[in-house]
N, C-alpha and C positions, 0 to 999 in steps of 0.2 A: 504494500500500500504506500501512496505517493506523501511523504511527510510534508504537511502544510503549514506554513507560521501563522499564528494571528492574524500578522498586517498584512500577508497575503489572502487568508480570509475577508480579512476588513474591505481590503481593493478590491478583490472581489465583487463583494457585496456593492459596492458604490455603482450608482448606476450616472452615469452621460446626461445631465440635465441641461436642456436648453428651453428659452422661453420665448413666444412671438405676441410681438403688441403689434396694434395698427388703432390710428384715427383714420379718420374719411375726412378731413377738413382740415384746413392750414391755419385755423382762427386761433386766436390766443387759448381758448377754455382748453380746447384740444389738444392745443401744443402743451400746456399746463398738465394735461391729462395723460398726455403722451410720453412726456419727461417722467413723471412722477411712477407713471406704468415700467416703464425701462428701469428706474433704478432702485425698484421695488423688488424686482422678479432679480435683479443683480447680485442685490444683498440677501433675499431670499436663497437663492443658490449658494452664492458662496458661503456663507455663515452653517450652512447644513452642512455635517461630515458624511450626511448618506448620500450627497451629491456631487457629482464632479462638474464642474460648471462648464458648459458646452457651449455656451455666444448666448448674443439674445438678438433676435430675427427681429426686424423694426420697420415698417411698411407705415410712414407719412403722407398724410393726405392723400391716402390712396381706397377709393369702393371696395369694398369688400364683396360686388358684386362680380366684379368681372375680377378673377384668377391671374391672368396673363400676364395684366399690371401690376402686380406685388411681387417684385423680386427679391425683397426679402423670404416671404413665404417659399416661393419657387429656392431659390437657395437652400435653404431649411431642407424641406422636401431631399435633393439632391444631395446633401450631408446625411441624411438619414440612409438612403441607400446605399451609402459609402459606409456606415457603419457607425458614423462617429457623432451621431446621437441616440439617446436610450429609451430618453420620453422628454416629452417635450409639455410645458404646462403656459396657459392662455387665462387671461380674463373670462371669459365665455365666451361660448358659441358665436356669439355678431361679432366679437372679433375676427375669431378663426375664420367667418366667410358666411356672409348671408345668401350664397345661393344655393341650394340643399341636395342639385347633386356634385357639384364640385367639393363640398364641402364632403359631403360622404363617400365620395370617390378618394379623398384626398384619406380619411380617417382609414378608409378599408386599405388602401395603398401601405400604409406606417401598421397597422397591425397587424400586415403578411408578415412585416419586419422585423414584426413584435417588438414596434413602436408604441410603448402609452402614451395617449395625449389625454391631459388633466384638463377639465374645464372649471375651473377656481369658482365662480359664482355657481355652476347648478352641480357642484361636489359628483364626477359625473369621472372613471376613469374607462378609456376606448378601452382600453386591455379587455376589460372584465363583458361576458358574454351580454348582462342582462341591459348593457349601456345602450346598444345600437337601434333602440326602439324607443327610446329618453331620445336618444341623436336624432333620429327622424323625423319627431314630431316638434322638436325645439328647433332643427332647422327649420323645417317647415313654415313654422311661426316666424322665423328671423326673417325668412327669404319674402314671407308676406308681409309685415313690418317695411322693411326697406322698399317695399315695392309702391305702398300706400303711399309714403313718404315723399319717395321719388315723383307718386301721383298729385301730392297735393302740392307739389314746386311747381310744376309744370300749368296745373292749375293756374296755379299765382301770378307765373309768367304769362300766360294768355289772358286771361282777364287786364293783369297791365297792358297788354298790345291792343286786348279794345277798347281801353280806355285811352288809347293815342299816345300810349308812355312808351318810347320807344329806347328809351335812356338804357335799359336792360338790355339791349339788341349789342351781342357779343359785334365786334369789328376786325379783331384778328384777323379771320379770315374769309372777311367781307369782299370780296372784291368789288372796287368801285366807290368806295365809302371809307373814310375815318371818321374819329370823333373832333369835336372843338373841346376847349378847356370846360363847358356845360353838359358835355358829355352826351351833346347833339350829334347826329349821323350828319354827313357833311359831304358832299363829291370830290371825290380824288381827281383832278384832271387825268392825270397822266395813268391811272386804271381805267378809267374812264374809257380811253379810248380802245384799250386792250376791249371790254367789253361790247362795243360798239362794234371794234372788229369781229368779236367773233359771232355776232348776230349775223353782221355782214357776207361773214361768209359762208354761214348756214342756210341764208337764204340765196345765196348765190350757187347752191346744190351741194357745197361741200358735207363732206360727214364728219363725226364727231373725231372719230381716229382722225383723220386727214387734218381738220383743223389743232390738234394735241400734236401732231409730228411738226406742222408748220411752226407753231410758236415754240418747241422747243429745239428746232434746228436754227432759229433765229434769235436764241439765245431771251426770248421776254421775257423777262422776270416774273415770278409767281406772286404772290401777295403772301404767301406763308412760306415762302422760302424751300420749294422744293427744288429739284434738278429739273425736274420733267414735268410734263404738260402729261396730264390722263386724259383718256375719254370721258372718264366721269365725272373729271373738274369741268369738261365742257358743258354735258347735260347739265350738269349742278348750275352753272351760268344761265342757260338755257330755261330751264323750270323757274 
């Protein structure tokens, strides 16, 4: 039999802990929220001898709707398959991800790994069988939650556009339009005419490809700063 020391036991026993926060918004409360999250789950880890502290995954002002955008999480993710995380512990479920199959695609992915993820507010460990039917029905609720949310912005935002407030009309990438220092939509000349042309040459038979290779073989500048001219920036004009 293989003689074991203590401290080899103790290391053993220590399990790989890593923690992931996220806000959805860049505003003070949240940045406040989001600091305070990070050096919470920090000294949580390090101060526990049953933990080996493993990072802590931090996705700013980033939806927890769409996945692709959080490269913290995706990072995370990726370190776990490499081994070198053990369980991983979260605020709750809306943090981990309000869309409820990413989010349980993402849970069942880490506990092939025999990954635990801890959800700290609904005391909830993925490891343990009876968890995955608590995870279904609290995503569930997240996924609807955020979606209501996202419904009553949009809400907001159109009722301001019928009442003639156009002040909320993003410009970035408006073509044709900036703001004044009132925060008034305003004609660009010189997009202006980009637009004019490309009306021009749609009704002179061109197609949408054909107008997209013109302007980007003559080098016109985009209003959001791409290389290329697409077809669908055309339509987009067009509509």
């Amino acid at each position: 039999m293989k003689n074991t020391s203590k401290n080899e036991e103790t290391k053993e026993s220590v399990k790989r802990l890593a923690a992931y926060c996220r806000v959805s918004s860049s505003s003070e409360e949240q940045l406040n929220s989001f600091n305070a999250q990070v050096n919470y789950y920090k000294k949580y880890i390090c101060d526990n001898p049953d933990y080996e502290f493993a990072g802590i995954y931090a996705d700013e002002g980033i939806s927890g709707t769409d996945i692709k955008q959080r490269k913290a999480f995706n990072e995370m993710i990726k370190e776990a398959k490499e081994g070198k995380i053990e369980m991983i512990i979260t605020k709750s479920i809306s943090r981990f991800g309000r869309n409820t199959i990413d989010t349980l695609n993402s849970i069942r992915t880490l506990k092939e790994l025999g990954v635990d993820v801890y959800f700290e507010k609904e005391n909830i460990h993925t490891i343990n069988s009876e968890g995955e039917l608590l995870i279904t029905l609290l995503s569930a609720l997240a996924q609807q939650t955020s979606k209501s949310q996202s419904e009553n912005v949009k809400w907001g935002i159109r009722k301001q556009y019928e009442r003639g407030n156009i002040k909320s009309v993003g410009s970035g990438k408006f073509l044709g339009y900036i703001k004044d220092e009132e925060k008034n939509l305003i004609i660009d000349d010189k997009e202006a005419d980009i637009v004019k042309r490309i009306y021009k040459e749609f009704l002179d038979g061109y197609g949408t490809h054909q107008i997209a290779n013109r302007l980007t073989k003559e080098k016109v500048p985009m209003t959001f700063g791409g290389k290329g001219w697409c077809a669908s920036h055309i339509k987009g004009v067009l509509m």
